[in-house]
C-alpha positions in Angstrom: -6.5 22.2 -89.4 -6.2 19.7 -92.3 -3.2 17.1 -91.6 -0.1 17.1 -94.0 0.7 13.5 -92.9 0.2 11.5 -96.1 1.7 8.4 -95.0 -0.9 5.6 -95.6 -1.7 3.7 -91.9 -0.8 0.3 -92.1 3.0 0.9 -93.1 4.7 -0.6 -90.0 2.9 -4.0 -90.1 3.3 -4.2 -93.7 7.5 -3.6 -93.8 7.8 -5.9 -90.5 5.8 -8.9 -92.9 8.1 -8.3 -95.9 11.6 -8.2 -93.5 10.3 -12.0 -92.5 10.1 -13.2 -95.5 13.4 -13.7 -96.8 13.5 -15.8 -93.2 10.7 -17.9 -93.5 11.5 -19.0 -97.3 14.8 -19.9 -95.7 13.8 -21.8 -93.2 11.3 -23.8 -95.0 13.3 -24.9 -97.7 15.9 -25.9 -95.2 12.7 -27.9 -93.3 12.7 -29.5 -96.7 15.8 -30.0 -98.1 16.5 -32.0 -94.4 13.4 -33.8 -94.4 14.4 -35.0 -98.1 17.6 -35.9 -97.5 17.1 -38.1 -94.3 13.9 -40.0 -96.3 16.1 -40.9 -98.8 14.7 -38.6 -101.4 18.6 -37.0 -102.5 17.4 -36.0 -105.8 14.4 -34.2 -104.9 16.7 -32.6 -101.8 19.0 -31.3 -104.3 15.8 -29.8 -106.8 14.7 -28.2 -103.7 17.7 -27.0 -102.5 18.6 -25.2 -105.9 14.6 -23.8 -106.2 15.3 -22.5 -102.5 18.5 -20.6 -103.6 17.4 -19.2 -106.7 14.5 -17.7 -104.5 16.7 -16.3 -102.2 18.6 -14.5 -104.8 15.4 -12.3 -104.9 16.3 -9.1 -103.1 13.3 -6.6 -102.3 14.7 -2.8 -101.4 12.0 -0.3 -99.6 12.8 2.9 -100.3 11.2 5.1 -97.4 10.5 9.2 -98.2 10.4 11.5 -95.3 
């Protein structure tokens, strides 16, 4: 009997990668922004710290079909 499942395998790895992401752009721009700031590099902190904020204003929605 033929399978109606037509979900394509791979889907649980791929949803758990994309819910990190909004994390691990956070953190790294905080990694940044700190390591900036304490060398004495304000300006370039602040650069950073608006990019870093502008890219977290990106907000990715999965829509899942049963």
């Amino acid at each position: 009997m033929t399978s109606l499942d037509r979900t394509p395998a791979g889907t649980e790895s791929s949803a758990t990668s994309y819910a990190w992401l909004p994390v691990v752009t956070t953190l790294a721009t905080l990694a940044t922004v700190l390591v900036l700031a304490f060398t004495g590099n304000g300006t370039a902190a602040v650069a950073v710290a608006a990019v870093g904020a502008a890219a977290g204003g990106v907000q990715i929605t999965v829509h899942i079909r049963r």
